[in-house]
C-alpha positions as CSV (number, residue, x, y, z in Angstrom):
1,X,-88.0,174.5,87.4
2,X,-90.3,171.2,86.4
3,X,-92.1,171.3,83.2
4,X,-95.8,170.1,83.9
5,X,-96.5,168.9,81.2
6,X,-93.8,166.0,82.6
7,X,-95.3,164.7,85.4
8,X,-97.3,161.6,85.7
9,X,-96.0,158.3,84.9
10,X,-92.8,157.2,85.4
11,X,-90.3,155.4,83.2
12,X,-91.0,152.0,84.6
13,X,-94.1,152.1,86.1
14,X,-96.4,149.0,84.8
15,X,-99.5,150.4,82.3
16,X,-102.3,148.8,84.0
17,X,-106.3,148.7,83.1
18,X,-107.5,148.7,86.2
19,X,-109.9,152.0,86.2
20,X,-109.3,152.9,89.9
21,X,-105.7,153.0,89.2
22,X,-106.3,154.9,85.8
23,X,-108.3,157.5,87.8
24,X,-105.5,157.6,91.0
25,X,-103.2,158.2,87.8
26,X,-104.7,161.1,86.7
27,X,-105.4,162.5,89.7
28,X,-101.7,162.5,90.6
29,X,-101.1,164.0,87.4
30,X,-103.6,166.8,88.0
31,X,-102.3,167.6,91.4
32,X,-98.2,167.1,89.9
33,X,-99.8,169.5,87.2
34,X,-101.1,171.8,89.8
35,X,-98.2,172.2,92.4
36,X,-95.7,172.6,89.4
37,X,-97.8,175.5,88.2
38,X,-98.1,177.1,91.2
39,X,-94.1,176.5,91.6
40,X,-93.7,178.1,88.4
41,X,-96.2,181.0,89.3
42,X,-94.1,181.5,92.4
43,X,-91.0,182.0,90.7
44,X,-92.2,184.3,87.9
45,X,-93.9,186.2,90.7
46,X,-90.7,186.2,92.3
47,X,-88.7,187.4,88.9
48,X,-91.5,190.0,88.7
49,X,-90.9,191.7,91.4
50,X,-87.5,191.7,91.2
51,X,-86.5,195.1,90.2
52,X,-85.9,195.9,87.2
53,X,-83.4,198.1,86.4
54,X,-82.6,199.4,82.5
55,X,-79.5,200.4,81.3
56,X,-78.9,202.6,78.3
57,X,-75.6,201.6,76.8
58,X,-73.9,202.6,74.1
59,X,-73.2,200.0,71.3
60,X,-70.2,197.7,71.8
61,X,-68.5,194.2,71.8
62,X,-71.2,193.2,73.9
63,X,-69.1,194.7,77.0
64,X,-72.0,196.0,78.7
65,X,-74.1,193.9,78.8
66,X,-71.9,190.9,79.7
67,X,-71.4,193.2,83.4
68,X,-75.1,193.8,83.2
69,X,-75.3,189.5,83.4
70,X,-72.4,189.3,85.8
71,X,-73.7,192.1,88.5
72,X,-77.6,190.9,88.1
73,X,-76.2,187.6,88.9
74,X,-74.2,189.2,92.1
75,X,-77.2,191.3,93.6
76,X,-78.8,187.3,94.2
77,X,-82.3,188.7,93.6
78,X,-81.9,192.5,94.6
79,X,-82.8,193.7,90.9
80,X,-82.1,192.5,87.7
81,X,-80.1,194.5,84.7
82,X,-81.9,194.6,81.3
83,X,-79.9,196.8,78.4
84,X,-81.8,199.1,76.3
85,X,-79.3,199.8,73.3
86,X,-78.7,203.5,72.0
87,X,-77.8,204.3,68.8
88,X,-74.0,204.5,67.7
89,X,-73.8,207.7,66.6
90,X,-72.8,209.8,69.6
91,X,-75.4,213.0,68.6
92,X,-78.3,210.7,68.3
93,X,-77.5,209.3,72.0
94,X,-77.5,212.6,73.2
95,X,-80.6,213.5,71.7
96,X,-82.8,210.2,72.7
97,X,-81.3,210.6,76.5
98,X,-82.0,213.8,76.7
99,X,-86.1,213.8,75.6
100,X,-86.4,210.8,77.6
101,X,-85.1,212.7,80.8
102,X,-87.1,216.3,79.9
103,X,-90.0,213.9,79.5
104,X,-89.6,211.8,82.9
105,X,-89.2,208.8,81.7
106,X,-88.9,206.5,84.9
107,X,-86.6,203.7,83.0
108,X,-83.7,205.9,83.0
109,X,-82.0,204.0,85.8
110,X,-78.6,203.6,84.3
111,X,-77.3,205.4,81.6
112,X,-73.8,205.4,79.7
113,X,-72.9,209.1,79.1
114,X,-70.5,210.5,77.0
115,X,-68.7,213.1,78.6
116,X,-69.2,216.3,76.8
117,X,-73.0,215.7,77.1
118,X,-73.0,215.4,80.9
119,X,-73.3,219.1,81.9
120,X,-76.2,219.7,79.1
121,X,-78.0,216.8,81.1
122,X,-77.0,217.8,85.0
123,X,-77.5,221.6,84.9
124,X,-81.5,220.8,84.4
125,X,-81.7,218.4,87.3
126,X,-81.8,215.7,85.2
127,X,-79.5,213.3,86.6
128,X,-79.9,212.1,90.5
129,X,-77.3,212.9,93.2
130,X,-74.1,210.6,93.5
131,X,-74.5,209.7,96.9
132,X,-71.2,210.4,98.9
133,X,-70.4,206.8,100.0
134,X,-70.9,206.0,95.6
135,X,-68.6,208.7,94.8
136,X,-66.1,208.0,97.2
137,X,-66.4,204.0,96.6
138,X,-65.4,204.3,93.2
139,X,-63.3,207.6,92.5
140,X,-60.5,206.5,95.1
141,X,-58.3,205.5,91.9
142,X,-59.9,207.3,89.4
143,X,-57.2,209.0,86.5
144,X,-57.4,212.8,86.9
145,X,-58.6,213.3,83.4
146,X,-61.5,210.7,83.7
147,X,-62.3,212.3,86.7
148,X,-62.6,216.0,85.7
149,X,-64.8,214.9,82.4
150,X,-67.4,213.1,85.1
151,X,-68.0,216.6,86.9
152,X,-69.9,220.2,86.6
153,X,-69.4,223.1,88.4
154,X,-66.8,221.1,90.3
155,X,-69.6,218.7,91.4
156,X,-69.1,214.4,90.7
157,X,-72.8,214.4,88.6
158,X,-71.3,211.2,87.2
159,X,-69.5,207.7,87.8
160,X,-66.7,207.1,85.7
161,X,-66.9,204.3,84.1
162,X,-64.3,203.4,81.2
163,X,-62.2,206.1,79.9
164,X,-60.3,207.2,76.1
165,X,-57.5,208.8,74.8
166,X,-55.5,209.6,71.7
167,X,-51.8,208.5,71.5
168,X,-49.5,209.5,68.7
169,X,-49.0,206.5,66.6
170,X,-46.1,206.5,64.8
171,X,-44.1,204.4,62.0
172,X,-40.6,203.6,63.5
173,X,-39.1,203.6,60.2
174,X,-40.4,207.3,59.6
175,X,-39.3,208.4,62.6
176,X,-36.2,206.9,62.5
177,X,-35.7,208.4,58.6
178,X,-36.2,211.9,60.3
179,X,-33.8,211.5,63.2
180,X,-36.5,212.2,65.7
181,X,-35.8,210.7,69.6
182,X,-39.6,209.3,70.2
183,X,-38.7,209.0,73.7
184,X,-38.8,212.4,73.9
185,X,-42.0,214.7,73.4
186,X,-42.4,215.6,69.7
187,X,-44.5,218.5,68.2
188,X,-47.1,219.4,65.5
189,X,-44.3,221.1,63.5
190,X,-42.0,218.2,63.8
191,X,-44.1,215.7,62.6
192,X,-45.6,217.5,59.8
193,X,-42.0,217.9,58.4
194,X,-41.5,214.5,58.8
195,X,-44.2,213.5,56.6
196,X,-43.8,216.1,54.0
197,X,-39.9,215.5,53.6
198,X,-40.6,211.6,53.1
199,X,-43.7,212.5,50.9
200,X,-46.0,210.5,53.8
201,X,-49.5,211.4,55.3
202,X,-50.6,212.1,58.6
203,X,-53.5,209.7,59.8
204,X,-56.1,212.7,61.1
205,X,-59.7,213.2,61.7
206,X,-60.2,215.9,59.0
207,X,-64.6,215.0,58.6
208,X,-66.9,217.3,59.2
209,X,-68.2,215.5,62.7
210,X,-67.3,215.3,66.6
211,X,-63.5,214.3,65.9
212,X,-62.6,217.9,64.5
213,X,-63.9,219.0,67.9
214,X,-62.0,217.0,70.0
215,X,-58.7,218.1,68.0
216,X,-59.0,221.4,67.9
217,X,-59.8,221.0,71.9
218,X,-56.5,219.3,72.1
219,X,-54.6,221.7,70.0
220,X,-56.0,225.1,72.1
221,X,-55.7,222.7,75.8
222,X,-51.8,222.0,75.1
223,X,-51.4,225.3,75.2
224,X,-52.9,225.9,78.3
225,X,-56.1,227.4,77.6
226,X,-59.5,226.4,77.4
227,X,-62.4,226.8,74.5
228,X,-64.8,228.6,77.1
229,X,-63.4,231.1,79.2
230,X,-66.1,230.2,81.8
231,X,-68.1,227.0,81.3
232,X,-70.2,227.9,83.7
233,X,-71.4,231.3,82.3
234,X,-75.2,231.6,81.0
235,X,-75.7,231.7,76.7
236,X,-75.3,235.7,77.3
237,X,-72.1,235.8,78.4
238,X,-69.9,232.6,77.2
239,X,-67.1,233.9,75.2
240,X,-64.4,231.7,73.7
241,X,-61.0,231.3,72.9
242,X,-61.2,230.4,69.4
243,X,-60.0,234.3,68.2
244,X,-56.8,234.2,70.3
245,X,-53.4,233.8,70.2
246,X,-53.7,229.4,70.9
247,X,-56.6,229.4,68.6
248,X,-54.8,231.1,65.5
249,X,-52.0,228.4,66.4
250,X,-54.3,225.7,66.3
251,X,-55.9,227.3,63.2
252,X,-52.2,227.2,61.3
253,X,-51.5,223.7,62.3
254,X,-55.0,222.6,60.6
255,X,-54.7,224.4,57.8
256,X,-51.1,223.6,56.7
257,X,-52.3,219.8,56.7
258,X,-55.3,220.7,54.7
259,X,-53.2,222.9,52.1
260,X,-50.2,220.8,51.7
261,X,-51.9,217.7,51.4
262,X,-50.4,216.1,54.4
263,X,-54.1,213.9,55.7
264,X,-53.5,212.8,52.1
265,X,-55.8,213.3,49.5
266,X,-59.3,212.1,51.3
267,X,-58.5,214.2,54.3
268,X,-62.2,215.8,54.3
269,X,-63.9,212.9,54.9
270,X,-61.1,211.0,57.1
271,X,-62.7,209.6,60.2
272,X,-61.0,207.7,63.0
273,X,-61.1,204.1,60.9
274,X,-60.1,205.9,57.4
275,X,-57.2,207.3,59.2
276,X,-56.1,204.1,60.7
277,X,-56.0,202.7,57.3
278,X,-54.2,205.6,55.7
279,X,-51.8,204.9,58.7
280,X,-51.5,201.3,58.0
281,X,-50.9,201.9,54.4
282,X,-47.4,202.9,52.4
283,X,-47.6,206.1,53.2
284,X,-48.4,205.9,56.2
285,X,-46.1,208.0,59.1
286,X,-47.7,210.0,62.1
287,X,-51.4,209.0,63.5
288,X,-53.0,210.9,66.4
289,X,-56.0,208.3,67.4
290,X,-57.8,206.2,69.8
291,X,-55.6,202.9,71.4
292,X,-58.5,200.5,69.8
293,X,-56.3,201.0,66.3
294,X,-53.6,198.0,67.6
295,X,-55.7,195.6,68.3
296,X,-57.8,196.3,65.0
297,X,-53.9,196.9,62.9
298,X,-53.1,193.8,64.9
299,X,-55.9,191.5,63.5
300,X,-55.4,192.8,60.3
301,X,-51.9,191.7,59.9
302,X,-53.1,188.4,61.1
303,X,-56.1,188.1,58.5
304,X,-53.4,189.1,55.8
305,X,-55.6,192.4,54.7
306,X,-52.3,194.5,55.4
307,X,-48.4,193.2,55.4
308,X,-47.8,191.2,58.7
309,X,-44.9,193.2,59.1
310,X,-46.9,196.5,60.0
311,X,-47.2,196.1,63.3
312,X,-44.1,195.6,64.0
313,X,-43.0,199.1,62.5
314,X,-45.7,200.4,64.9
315,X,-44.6,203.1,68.1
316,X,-46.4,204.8,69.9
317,X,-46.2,208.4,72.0
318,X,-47.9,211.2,73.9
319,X,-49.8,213.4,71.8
320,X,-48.0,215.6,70.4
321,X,-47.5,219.1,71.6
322,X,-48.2,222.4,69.6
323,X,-44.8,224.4,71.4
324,X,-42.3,222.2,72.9
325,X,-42.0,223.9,76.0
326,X,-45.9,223.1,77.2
327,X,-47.2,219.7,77.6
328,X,-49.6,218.5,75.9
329,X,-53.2,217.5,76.8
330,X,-54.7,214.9,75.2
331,X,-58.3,214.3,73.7
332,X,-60.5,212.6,76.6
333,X,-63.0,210.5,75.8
334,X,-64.9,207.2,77.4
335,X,-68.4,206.7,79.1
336,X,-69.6,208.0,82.7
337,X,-72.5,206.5,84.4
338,X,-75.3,208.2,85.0
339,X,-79.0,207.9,86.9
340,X,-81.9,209.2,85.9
341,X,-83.4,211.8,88.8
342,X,-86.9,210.8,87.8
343,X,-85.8,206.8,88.4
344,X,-88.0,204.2,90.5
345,X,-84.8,202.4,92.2
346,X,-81.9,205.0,92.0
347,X,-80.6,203.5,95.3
348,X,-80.2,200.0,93.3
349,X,-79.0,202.1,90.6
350,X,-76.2,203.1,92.3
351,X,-75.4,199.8,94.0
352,X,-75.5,198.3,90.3
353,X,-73.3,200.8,89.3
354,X,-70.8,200.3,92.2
355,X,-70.9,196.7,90.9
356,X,-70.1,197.6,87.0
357,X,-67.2,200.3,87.5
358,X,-65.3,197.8,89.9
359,X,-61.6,197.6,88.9
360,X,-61.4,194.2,88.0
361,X,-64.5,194.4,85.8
362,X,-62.9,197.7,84.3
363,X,-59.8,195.3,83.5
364,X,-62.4,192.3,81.8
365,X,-63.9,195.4,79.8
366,X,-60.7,196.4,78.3
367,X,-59.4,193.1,77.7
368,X,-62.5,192.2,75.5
369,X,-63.8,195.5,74.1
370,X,-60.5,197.8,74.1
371,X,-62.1,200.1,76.2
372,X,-59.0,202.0,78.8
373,X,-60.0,202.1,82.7
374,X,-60.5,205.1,84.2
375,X,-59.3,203.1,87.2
376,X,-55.9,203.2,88.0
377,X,-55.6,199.9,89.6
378,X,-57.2,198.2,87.1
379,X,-54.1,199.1,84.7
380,X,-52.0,196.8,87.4
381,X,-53.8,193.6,86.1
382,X,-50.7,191.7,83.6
383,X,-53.7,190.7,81.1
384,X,-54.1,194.2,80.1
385,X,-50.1,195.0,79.6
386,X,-49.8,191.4,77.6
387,X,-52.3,192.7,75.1
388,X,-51.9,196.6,75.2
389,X,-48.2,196.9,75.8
390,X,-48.6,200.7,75.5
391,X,-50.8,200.6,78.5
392,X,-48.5,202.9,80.5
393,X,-48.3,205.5,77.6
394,X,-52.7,205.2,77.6
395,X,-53.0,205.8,81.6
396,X,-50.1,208.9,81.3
397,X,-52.0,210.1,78.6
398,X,-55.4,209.7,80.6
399,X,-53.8,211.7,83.5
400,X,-53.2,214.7,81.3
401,X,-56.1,214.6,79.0
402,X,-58.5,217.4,78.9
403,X,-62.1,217.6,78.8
404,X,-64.3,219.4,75.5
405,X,-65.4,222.0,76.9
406,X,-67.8,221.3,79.7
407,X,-71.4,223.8,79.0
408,X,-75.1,222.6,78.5
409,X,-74.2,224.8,75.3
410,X,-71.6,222.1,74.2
411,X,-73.7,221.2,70.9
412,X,-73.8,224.8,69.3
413,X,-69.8,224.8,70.7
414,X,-69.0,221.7,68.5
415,X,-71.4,222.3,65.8
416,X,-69.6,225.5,64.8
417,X,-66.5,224.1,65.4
418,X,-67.3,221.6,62.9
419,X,-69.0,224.3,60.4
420,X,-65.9,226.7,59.9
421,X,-63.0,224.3,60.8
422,X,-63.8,222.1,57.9
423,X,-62.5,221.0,55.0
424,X,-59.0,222.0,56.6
425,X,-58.0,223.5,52.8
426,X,-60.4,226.1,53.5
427,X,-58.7,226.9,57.0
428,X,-57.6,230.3,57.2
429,X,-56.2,231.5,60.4
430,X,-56.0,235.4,59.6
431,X,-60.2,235.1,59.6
432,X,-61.5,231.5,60.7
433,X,-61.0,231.9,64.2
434,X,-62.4,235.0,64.3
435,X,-65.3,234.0,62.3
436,X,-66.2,230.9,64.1
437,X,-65.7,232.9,67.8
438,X,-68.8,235.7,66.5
439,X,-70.6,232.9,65.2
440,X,-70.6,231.4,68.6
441,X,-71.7,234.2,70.5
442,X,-74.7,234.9,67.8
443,X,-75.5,231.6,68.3
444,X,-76.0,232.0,72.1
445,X,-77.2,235.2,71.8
446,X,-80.3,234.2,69.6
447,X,-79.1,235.9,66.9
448,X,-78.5,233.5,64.5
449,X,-79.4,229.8,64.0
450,X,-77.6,226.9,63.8
């Protein structure tokens, strides 16, 4: 676009006195003036009505918003992505989607969704329909886990987008000291005798926040039951599984990390980084976490804050199982796509999202931010196995991985959770169970308060 304030003489033209041409000068310059202002009218007239569609996304490596640029740039003028960031801490995303949709806020167009939030936001009506051309464009590959934490009541309310899961990370020389075959699926019971008969910690997630959730989720899904009897069921009548058979084996796999020391000594406030560095550490052995801990271990070892020699004592394993005859199921985690139902262009919406979730934008995603696919073809592009070499172990994993549980009640679920399940030395499995299952139901009931 010219500037204005260029035009008028040129380069070589002569400076002459003569007030006619002074005047015809001018002039020119006034109607140059003119007719590059009403280019540049035209073209922010143009931009303007271009529409705009925000994105809420969750903070990254700038992932996002680099497919927001790329698929604005591919609609040639149909709308135009601008990202509106949300905070990091998953709660507080939650929390600012959901008063934005009760309130009908029209700018919801796109919104990155963490998976356990997505039934607390569809069962209102707060998301718009995935059209069934949309859901079949860009499900046709989609990993089984990814796609069962994009659905309620069996309905796609979602678009998967990227997806997570937890391997079991594992030092080769501890493994190898405890005459375990890694090839083969290992349990809770094995690896926790591992680590106490080399005197070694386990790298968990022993804080008080979401990540207690999602393990004890894994621990009661890889024995083949669910939290929530019946996601579906109203607040009156949701029951769960905590006070059962699974949950008092979950419970006694928790608490015999929390009373023999075997998170290591800052257990209770061990998130996912704390236990990557407790992993990366002397005595570090087992690890159950996320797959972005190579390339972070990785970099490490290359900036000399941990020996260069770590990585290379690094393995890595399905999660690991609870009884050896049932398979386990992984923690699932990632971001879905969501549209607002009160948005001005959900149509363009879903055409933008089309555009982000394609697999060879999934593959660039991963690649740059070390987020998985929830694509299955994407996974075939060599970049990804040239940087991740455990990328079959992550899409396996994805396949089996099960969803928190899925209920517009999810936040009193995990908040409880969270209350009686931590620190893990106060675990006790005759009673905990038990007393986070009534506190539950009192909660849903009305009976008692958060």
């Amino acid at each position: 676009m010219a500037d204005p304030h260029s035009a008028g003489r040129g380069a070589d033209e002569p400076v002459v006195q003569d007030g006619r041409r002074r005047r015809g000068r001018r002039l020119a310059a006034v109607a140059a003036a003119l007719t590059a202002g009403g280019m540049l009218a035209s073209g922010c007239a143009a931009e303007a009505e271009t529409p705009v569609l925000t994105w809420y996304m969750n903070p990254d490596d700038g992932g996002q918003q680099m497919l927001a640029e790329q698929c604005t740039e591919e609609a040639d003028g149909r709308y135009r992505i601008e990202a509106s960031l949300l905070p990091r801490d998953a709660p507080a995303q939650r929390e600012q989607l959901a008063r934005r949709l009760a309130a009908g806020d029209s700018s919801m167009d796109i919104m990155s969704i963490d998976p356990p939030f997505i039934p607390e936001l569809a069962e209102p009506g707060f998301l718009a329909p995935v059209p069934e051309d949309v859901a079949e464009a860009t499900t046709q590959d989609t990993l089984e886990g990814a796609l069962d934490g994009a659905r309620w009541n069996d309905e796609l309310v979602t678009v998967p987008f990227w997806a997570n899961t937890q391997l079991l990370w594992y030092r080769e020389s501890v493994a190898e000291e405890a005459g375990l075959d890694m090839s083969e699926p290992v349990t809770w019971e094995q690896i926790m005798d591992a680590a106490a008969d080399q005197d070694k910690h386990l790298g968990v997630q022993g804080i008080k926040a979401e990540s207690m959730t999602v393990w004890v989720n894994a621990l009661i899904a890889s024995q083949d039951e669910q939290i929530l009897e019946d996601p579906s069921a109203p607040a009156g009548e949701l029951s769960t599984t905590l006070d059962s058979p699974a949950g008092t084996a979950a419970a006694e796999i928790l608490a015999r990390i929390g009373d023999e020391g075997l998170g290591g000594p800052g257990v209770a406030s061990m998130d996912e980084n704390q236990s990557m560095l407790l992993f990366q550490g002397e005595q570090g052995s087992f690890m159950v976490n996320w797959p972005f801990v190579w390339a972070a271990t990785n970099a490490a070892a290359e900036e000399g804050t941990i020996d260069a020699e770590v990585p290379e004592d690094i393995g890595w394993a399905q999660y690991p199982r609870v009884d050896e005859d049932t398979p386990s199921a992984p923690p699932l985690g990632g971001i879905n796509l969501g549209v607002g139902a009160d948005s001005e262009h959900p149509e363009l919406a879903y055409e933008a999202i089309e555009c982000i979730v394609r697999p060879e934008h999934q593959t660039e995603y991963f690649v740059t931010n070390g987020n998985p696919p929830s694509s299955a073809e994407a996974f075939e592009d060599p970049r990804i196995e040239e940087d991740y070499p455990m990328a079959d172990a992550i899409r396996e994993s994805l396949e089996n991985a099960a969803p928190r549980p899925q209920t517009p009640y999810y936040n009193e679920i995990s908040t409880t959770i969270q209350e009686h399940y931590t620190p893990l030395d106060e675990i006790d499995p005759e009673s905990t169970p038990a007393e986070a299952d009534q506190y539950v139901i009192d909660v849903l009931r009305g009976e008692r308060l958060l």
